[in-house]
C-alpha positions in Angstrom: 68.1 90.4 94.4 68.0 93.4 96.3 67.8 96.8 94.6 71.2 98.2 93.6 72.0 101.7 94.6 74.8 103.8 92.2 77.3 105.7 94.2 76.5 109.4 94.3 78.6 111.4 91.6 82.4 112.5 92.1 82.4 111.3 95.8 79.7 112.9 97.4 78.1 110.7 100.2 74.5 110.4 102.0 73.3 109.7 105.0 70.2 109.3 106.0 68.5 107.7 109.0 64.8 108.3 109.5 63.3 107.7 113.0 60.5 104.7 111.7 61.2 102.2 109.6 58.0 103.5 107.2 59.9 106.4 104.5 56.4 107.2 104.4 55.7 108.3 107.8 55.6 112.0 107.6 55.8 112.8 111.2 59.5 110.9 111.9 62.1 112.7 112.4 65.0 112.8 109.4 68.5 113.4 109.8 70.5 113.6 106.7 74.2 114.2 106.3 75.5 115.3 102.9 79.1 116.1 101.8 82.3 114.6 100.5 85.5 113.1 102.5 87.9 115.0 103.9 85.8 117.9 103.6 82.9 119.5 106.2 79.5 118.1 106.0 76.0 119.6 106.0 73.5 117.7 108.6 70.3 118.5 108.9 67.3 117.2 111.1 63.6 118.0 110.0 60.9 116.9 111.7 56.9 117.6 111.4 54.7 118.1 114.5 50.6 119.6 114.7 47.5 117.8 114.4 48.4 117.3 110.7 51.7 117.4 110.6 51.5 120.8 109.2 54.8 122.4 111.1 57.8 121.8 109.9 60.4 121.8 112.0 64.0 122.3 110.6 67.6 122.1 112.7 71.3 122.5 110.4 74.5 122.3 111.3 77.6 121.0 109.9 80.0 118.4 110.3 84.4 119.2 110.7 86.1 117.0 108.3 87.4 115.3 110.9 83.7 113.8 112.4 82.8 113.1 108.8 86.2 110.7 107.6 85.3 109.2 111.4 81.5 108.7 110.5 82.4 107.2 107.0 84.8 104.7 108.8 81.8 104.1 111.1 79.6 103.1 108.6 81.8 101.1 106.2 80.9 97.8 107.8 77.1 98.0 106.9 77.7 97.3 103.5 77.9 93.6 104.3 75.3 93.5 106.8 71.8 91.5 106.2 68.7 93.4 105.5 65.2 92.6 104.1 63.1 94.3 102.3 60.0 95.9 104.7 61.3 94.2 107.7 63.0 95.6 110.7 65.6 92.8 111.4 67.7 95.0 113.8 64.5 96.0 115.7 65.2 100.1 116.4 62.3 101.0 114.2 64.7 103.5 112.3 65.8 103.2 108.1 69.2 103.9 107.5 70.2 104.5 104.2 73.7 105.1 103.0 75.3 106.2 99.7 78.9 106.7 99.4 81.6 106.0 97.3 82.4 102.1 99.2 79.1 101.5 100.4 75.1 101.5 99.0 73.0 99.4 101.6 69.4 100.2 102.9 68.9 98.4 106.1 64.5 98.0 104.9 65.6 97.8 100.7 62.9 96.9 98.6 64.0 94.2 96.5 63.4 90.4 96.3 62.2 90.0 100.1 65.1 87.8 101.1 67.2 88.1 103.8 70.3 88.9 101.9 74.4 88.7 103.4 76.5 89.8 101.2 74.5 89.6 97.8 73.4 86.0 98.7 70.3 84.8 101.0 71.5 84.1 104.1 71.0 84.4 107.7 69.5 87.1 109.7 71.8 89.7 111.3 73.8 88.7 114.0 73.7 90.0 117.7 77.0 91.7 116.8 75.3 93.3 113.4 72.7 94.2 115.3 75.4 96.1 118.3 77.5 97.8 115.3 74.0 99.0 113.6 72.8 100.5 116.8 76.2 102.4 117.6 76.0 103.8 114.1 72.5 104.9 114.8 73.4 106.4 118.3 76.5 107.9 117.3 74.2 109.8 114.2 71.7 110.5 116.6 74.8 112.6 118.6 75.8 114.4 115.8 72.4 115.3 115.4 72.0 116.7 118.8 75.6 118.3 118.8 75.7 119.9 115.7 72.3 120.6 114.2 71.0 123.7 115.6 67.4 125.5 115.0 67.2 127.9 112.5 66.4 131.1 113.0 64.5 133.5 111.1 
């Protein structure tokens, strides 16, 4: 049964992809989007470089309410798609996770270790799964670019 996720409190939504499939990996790159629909967003991009990972690198930005209703339209589809727990069935080597108000799905969830579709074991993702979940990743990845900018001291 794969771990259930509570919707974040009076709307709010999150976003998060992380450039490896490993949460733990401390040197991949995070890019987290946080706000509510219909209003602007908050996205941020952190990332760790040195020979221990010792700099932390930070970008912000935020997100027009327009680009965020667009974004949570975007995602909305995920919710059904097929994941398993520790495995990278849509082979990009990123973890998406999203909380929202309509949809709680982690595409690497800890949980029973089945493939699941829809709450049931099923099949692995299809080829068209697998093209939505990468637009979704690319079209975070823009934001990212577009809108997160380095802070400055």
């Amino acid at each position: 049964m794969p771990r259930s996720m509570a919707p974040p409190p009076s709307g709010e939504f999150s976003i998060t992809l992380t450039k490896s499939f490993s949460l733990s990996d401390p040197s991949a790159e995070k890019i987290s989007i946080i706000g509510e629909p219909n209003r602007p967003a908050t996205i941020s991009v952190t990332s760790r470089t040195g020979a221990q990972n010792q700099t932390l690198l930070a970008k912000e930005g935020a997100l027009q309410a327009d680009d965020v209703n667009e974004l949570l339209d975007l995602v909305k589809p995920l919710g059904g798609f097929p994941s398993k727990a520790g495995e990278d069935v849509y082979g990009l080597g990123v973890r998406l996770v999203l909380s929202t108000f309509e949809v709680q799905w982690d595409n690497g969830e800890e949980g029973g270790g089945v493939m699941m579709v829809g709450g049931q074991e099923g099949e692995g993702p299809t080829e068209e799964n697998k093209q939505t979940f990468r637009d979704v990743v690319e079209s975070i990845e823009a934001l990212a670019r577009q809108k997160a900018k380095s802070r400055t001291s």
